[in-house]
Each structure stands twice: as C-alpha cells, then as structure tokens.
N, C-alpha and C positions, 0 to 999 in steps of 0.2 A: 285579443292579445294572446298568442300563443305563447308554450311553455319557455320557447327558447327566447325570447324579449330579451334583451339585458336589465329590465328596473329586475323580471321574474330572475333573472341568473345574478344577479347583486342582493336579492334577499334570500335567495340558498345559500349565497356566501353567508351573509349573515350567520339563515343555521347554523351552517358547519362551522364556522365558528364559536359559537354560543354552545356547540353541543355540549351531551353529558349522559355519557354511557351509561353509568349507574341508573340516571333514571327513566332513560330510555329502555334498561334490559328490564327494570320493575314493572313499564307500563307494559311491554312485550310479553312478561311473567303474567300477568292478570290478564291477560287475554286484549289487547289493545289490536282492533281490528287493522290498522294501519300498519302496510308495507313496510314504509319508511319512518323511522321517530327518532328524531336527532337527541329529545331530550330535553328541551327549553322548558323553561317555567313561565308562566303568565305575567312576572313584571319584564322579564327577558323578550317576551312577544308583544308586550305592549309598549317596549321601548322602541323597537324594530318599528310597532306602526306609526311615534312617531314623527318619524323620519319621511313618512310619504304622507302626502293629499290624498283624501278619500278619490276615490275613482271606480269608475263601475267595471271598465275591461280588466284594471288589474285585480279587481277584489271577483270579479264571476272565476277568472284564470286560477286564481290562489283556489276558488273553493272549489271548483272543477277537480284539480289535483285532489282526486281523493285517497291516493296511497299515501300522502306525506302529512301526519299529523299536525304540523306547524302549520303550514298550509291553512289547512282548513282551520286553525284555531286563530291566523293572521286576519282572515277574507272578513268577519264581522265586522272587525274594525276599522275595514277599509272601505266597509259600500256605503256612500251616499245616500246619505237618509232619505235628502228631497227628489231622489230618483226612486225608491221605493214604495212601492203602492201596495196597495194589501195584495191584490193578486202575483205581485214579485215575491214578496214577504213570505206567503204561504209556498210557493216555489221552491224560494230555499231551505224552508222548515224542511218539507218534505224530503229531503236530500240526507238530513240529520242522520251520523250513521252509530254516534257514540252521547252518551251523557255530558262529556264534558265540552260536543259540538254545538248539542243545545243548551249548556249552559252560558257558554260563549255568547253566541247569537242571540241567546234572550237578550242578556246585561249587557253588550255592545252595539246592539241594533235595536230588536224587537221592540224593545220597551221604550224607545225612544222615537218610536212614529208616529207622526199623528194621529195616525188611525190603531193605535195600536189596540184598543176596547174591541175595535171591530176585527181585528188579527186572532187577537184572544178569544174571541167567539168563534171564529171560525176554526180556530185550534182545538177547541173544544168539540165540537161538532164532528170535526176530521178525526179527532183520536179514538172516537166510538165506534169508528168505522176501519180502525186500522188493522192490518192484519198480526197475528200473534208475530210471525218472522220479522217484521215492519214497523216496529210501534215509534216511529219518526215525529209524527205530530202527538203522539202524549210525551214524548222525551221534552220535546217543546214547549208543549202545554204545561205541563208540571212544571220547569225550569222558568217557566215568564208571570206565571201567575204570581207566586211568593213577591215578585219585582213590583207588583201593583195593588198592594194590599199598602 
C-alpha cells in the first residue's frame, strides 16, 4: 500500500485535524527525531485506530513512514496479531527509532503474541548486541518486559 492510498490520505486528515502545535513544538524542543509531529496524544491516536480493521498493508505503510510521528505511533495498533510471527515481531522492533515507538509496540502488539516469551528472549538477546547509535531492541526490550511481569 503506498503512501498516496486514500484510507493512508484520510488518516493524515485526521492528523491534521487533531493537530496541536504546542505539543508538537515541545516534542520537536526535546529533540523528537521525527520530520513531521502533528502533535496528537495517545487517546487522540487510539481513537483514529478505532475507526480501521487491523490490516497488515496499511499498518507496514503507517510504520514505514518514518518521518511522521503519528504514523508510526498509529501502525502498532493496526498490525494483525495473527499475521505476526516472532521473526515479523523482531523485524519491526528493529526499526524502533524513539522510546515512545517502543512503548507503543510493546502495549499494542508485542505483548499480545502468542509467542511473545519467545519475542522477549529474543529482545533480550538482540539488545546485547545492539550498537551504541542503535539501541532499537533494548528500547524494546525494556518497554515489553515491565508488560509481562
């Protein structure tokens, strides 16, 4: 599913509608790796998701978009669990590019796979090995364990 789809150009509507400059110039002040930050808050994106059916072209395309913070805090909530296997899982862990992307993805996915004990080993494993520039799987890992205790 590419970016120009109309479901992907009817949930930037959204954004831009829900936006909120204030807290988008604050996330942008702290240093918020992303291009793009409309500003939304998490009941604001978990309202948005839901409005769609989990689906895996539109949730890979959301998380793809890695300049738009919504985006990527949307795509959790949209991928299909029973399409996710550990080797998908670790896929998109790996991708993680802020704290609150692996926060997301823990509490909206991660923690909800079946295999999720064998995710979390694997997180574990992967984060020992991540580079200091890269720490993608312990953002991950630290964010999903608390979820399973």
């Amino acid at each position: 599913m590419e970016m120009s789809h109309p479901t992907i150009q009817s949930i930037k509507k959204l954004f831009y509608t829900y936006r909120n400059g204030l807290l988008a110039d604050t996330l942008k002040g702290y240093g918020d790796p992303h291009k793009t930050i409309f500003g939304l808050d998490l009941p604001q994106i978990s309202n948005i998701a839901r409005e769609y059916k989990p689906d895996m072209a539109l949730a890979e395309a959301l998380w793809k978009d890695q300049e738009v913070r919504e985006s990527r805090l949307l795509a959790p909530y949209l991928f299909p669990i029973e399409e996710i296997d550990e080797e998908k899982a670790l896929q998109i862990a790996g991708d993680v590019r802020t704290r609150e992307e692996a926060d997301i993805l823990s509490f909206k996915l991660l923690k909800r796979l079946p295999e999720c004990n064998r995710v979390l080993e694997s997180l574990r494993q992967l984060s020992e090995q991540d580079a200091p520039d890269s720490p993608a799987y312990n953002l991950v890992y630290t964010s999903l364990l608390p979820h399973l205790r």
